[in-house]
N, C-alpha and C positions, 0 to 999 in steps of 0.2 A: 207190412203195409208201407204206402209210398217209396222214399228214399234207402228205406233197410236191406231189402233187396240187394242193391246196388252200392250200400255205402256200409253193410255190416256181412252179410252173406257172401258175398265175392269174394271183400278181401280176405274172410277167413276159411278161404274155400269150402263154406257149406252152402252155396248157390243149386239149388236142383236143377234137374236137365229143363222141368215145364216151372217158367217162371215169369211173372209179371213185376211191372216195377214203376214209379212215378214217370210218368212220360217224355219227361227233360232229362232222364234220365236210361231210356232204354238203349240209346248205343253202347253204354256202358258195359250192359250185360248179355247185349242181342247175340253175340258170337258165342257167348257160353251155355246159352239152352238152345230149346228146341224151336224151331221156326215157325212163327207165328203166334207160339206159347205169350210172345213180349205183348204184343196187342190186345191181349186181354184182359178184360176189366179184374175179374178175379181171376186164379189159376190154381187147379189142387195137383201137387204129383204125389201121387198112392204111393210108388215106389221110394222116395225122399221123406214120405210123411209131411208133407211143407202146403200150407197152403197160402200167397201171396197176393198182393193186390196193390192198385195205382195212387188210390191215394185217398185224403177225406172222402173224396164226393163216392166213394164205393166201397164203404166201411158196412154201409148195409149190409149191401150184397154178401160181402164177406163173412159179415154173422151171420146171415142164413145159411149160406154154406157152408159154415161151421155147424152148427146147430142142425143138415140135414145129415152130414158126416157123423154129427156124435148119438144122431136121433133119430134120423130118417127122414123122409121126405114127405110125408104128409104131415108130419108137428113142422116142418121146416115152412110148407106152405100155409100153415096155419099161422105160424108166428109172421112170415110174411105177408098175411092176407089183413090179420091182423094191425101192420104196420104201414096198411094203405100201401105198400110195395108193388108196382105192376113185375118187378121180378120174382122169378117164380122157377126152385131147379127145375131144368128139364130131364134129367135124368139121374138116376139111383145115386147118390155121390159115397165114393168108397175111400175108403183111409189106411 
């Protein structure tokens, strides 16, 4: 979450190719993943196991997408319906 991405994953080259990262921060890492991966709030790559995100304000998001990965997606929408969240995965999330 936030700056780790970019200030602990890079340098010790375990950066995955789909990566997000705190925003003052995405040049850092934009030439090393995939295009467009940088701009998103959260990001899972199945293939790396790694799931990233930009910073406090999308720590939510990111437990839920934790939680639909380790649970599935309808405890996932529930915990987030639960949590007054208007996010909500859109689809299956795999790990």
């Amino acid at each position: 979450i936030c700056a780790s991405p970019a200030q602990v994953l890079l340098p010790n080259e375990l950066l995955p190719k789909k990566a997000t990262c705190y925003p003052a921060l995405h040049e850092k890492i934009a030439k090393c993943v995939d295009e467009g991966s940088v701009a998103n709030r959260v990001v899972v790559d199945a293939d790396a196991k790694c799931v990233t995100s930009q910073g406090p304000g999308t720590t939510l998001e990111f437990a839920v997408r934790l939680v639909a990965l380790l649970r599935g997606n309808e405890v996932a929408k529930d915990v987030a319906k639960k949590l007054l969240l208007n996010f909500l995965p859109s689809e299956e999330a795999k790990l």
